[in-house]
C-alpha positions, 0 to 999 in steps of 0.5 A, spaced: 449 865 637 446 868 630 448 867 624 446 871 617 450 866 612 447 862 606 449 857 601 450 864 596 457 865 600 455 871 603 460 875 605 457 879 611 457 873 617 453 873 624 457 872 629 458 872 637 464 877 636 461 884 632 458 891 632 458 898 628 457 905 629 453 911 626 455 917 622 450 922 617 449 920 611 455 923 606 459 926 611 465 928 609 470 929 616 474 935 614 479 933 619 482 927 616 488 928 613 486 925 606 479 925 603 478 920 596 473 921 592 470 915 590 464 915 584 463 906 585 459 906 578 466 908 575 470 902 577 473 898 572 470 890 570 478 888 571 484 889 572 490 883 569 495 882 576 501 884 572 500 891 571 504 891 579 506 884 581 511 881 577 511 874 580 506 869 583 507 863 588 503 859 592 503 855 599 498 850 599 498 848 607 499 841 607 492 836 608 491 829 611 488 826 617 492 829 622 492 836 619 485 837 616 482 844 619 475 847 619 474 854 618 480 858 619 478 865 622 485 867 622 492 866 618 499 869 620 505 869 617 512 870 620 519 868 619 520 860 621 512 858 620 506 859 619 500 859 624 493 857 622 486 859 628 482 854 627 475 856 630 471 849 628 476 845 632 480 850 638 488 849 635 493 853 632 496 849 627 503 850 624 506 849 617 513 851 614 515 856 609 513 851 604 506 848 607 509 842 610 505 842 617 509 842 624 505 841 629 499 844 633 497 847 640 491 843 641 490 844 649 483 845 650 481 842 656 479 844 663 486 843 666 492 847 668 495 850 662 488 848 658 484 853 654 476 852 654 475 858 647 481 861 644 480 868 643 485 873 640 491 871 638 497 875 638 503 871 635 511 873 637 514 877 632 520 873 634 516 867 634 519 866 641 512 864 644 504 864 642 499 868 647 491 867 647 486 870 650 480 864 653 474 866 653 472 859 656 471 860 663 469 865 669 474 869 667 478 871 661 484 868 661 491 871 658 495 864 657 503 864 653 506 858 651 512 857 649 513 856 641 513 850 640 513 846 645 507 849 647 509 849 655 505 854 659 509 860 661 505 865 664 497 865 666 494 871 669 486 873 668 485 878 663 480 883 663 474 882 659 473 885 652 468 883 647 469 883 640 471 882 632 478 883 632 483 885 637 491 887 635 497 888 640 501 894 640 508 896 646 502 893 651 497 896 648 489 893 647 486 895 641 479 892 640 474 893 634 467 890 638 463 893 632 456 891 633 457 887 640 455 889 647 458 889 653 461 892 660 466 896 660 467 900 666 460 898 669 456 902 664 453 898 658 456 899 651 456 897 644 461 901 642 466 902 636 472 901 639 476 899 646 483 901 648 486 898 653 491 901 656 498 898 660 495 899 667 489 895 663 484 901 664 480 900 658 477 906 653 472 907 649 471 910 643 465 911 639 460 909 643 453 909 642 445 905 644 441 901 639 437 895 639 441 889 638 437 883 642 444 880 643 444 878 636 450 882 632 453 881 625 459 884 621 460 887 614 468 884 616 472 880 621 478 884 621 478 892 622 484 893 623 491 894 618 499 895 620 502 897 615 511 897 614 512 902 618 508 898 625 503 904 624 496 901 626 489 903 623 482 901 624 476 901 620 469 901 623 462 899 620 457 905 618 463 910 618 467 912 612 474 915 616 479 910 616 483 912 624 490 911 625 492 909 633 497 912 637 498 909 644 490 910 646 490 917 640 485 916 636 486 920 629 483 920 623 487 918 617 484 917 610 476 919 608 472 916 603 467 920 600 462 917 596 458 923 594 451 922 593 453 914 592 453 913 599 449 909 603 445 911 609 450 911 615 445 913 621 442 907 618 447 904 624 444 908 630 437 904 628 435 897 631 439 891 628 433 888 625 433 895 620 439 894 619 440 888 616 433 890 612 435 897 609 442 893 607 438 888 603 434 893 599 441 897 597 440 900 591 445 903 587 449 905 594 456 904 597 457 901 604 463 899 608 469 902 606 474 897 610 483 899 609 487 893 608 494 896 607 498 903 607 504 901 607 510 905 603 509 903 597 501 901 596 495 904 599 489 900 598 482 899 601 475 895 600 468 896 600 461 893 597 457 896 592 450 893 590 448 896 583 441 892 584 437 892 590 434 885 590 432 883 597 439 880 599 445 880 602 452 882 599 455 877 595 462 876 591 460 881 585 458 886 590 466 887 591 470 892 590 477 894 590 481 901 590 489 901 590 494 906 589 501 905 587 504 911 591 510 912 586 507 914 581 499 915 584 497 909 579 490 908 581 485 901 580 479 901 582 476 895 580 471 889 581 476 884 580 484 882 578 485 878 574 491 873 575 494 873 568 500 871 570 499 863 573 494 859 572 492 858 579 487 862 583 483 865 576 482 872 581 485 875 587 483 880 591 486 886 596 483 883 602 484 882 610 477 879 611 475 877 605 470 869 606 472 870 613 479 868 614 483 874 617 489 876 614 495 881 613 495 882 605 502 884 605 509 879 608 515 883 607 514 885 599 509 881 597 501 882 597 498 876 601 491 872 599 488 866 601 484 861 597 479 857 601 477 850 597 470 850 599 469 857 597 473 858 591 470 851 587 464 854 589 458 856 583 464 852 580 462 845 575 467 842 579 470 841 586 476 839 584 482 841 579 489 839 578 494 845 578 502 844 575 507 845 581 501 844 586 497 838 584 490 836 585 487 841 589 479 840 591 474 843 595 476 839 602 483 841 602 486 847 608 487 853 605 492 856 599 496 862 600 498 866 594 503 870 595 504 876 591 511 879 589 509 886 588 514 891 582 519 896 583 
């Protein structure tokens, strides 16, 4: 397994589950159904949270030695519980409301009922059972246990799909393998996209041939966003044109054009290794616009804009955030918010991705964030700091969860 991650918390990581996808530089796709013309070097400095939230509140997932996590590539928020999957580990973690934890699955083994590599996870929005996919053995497994006894209900192999992030939808499939190669239907790909259907038939969209030596990075672990009215789109790598799914339709929804500040997207078609050169000499250019929420009321997506091209990957201050309230078509478009409402977290950010715990950024009426310790008191002179009403938070601690109570 490659990796591009460093001390400087680089937000773009090498993983086994990734990929991209090639489009002419500037290209505007004139079919979507809305174009937003984004000029990067007019983003604000900041914006005070309580310009659309009215109230702040935070969980903070409870650590001790039973419940200690490593690196959490997803968090899900539902009704009764919340559910953390740690990768570092192999388990599922369950907290309360509060962030009390309950229990985990922890069945990695070789046994019956026993998974070897959680894959995806798809939580029951009823919260009846949870199914993992196990990417461990000879065969892709579908593995669903009862919630929370954790007893085995079902086990049936899988067909296999490579790739960075995964929803279900009625039965449906979506896969977002962004920079990974595979083979699907007995043809090798590296593709953008793969739906598989009811009758398991797998689709592919947005297929293309560069050179990747088994190596793959990402720009975000998450592509894809479901919005309140169960609507769901994806994002890809090297194209500016956010889709909406349909069953296996894929249509474009929303373009992002930066003009003549756009990076070079056919740089996507290239060998990964000029890739990743020519995105740490961008100068001055944007790159990998990524939607996190459409709902009813808000709209918001994210992207990367270096201003100086000195030979690096992306870091924190390359991140930028365009939101629009839908009522009254305010707009931010903003390098951070600050949160002028608690005192905890200083900033926070609209994001499914951001230091790479996936996340929906929206749970009935509040925006969702999640502060990671370790990155958070990162660049910080200290590694620890004690919060009223959440006492001593240090660097070792499980995640926070800040939940965003938005304005009529």
């Amino acid at each position: 397994m490659a990796c591009i991650m460093s001390v400087e918390k680089i937000l773009i990581s090498v993983i086994v589950i990734t990929g991209l996808c090639g489009c002419k530089r500037k290209m505007v796709n004139e079919s979507a159904q809305e174009i937003i013309s984004v000029n990067p070097y007019e983003a604000e400095k900041s914006v005070n949270l309580s310009e659309f939230v009215d109230s702040v509140k935070c969980i903070r997932l409870q650590t001790d030695s039973d419940d200690f996590m490593g690196r959490i590539r997803e968090i899900v928020i539902r009704e009764q519980y919340i559910y953390a999957i740690d990768i570092t580990q192999q388990m599922i973690f369950l907290f309360d409301k509060t962030g009390k934890f309950v229990t985990k699955l922890n069945k990695r083994g070789e046994g019956p009922g026993e998974y070897r590599f959680i894959g995806p996870v798809f939580i029951d929005e009823n919260e009846e059972y949870i199914e993992l996919i196990d990417y461990g053995g000879k065969e892709d497994m579908k593995l669903k246990y009862s919630n929370i006894s954790f007893d085995l209900l079902e086990s049936h192999p899988f067909p296999h799909v490579r790739c960075n992030s995964c929803k279900e939808k009625d039965g449906i499939y979506y896969f977002s393998p962004q920079h990974l190669d595979d083979v699907i239907n007995g043809k090798k790909v590296n593709a953008n996209l793969v739906i598989l259907d009811r009758e398991r038939n797998k689709k592919v969209f947005f297929d293309k041939a560069i050179e990747t030596n088994g190596s793959s990075f990402c720009a975000n672990i998450e592509s894809f966003a479901r919005n309140d009215k169960d609507e769901l789109f994806v994002s890809f790598m090297y194209d500016n044109t956010f889709y909406k799914l349909d069953t296996t339709e894929v249509s474009p929804a929303i373009t992002v054009d930066f003009g003549k500040y756009g990076m070079d997207n056919s740089v996507g078609l290239e060998p990964l290794g000029k890739q990743i050169e020519y995105i740490r000499q961008l100068d001055g250019l944007a790159s990998f616009p990524v939607l996190n929420i459409n709902n009813s009321d808000i709209m918001s997506f994210s992207y990367y804009f270096k201003e100086t091209g000195d030979a690096r990957m992306y870091r924190e201050q390359d991140y930028r955030m365009y939101i629009r309230l839908k009522e009254d078509n305010k707009v931010y478009h903003v390098k951070q918010i600050k949160n002028d409402i608690t005192d905890f977290p200083e900033n926070v950010y609209i994001s499914s991705y951001f230091f790479d715990c996936a996340h929906e950024v929206w749970y009935d009426d509040y925006l969702v964030d999640i502060v990671i310790p370790s990155s958070y008191f990162y660049n910080r002179n200290a590694d620890k700091i004690y919060i009223d009403g959440l006492g001593e938070i240090t660097s070792e601690d499980n995640p926070v969860i800040v939940m965003m109570k938005l304005k009529k």
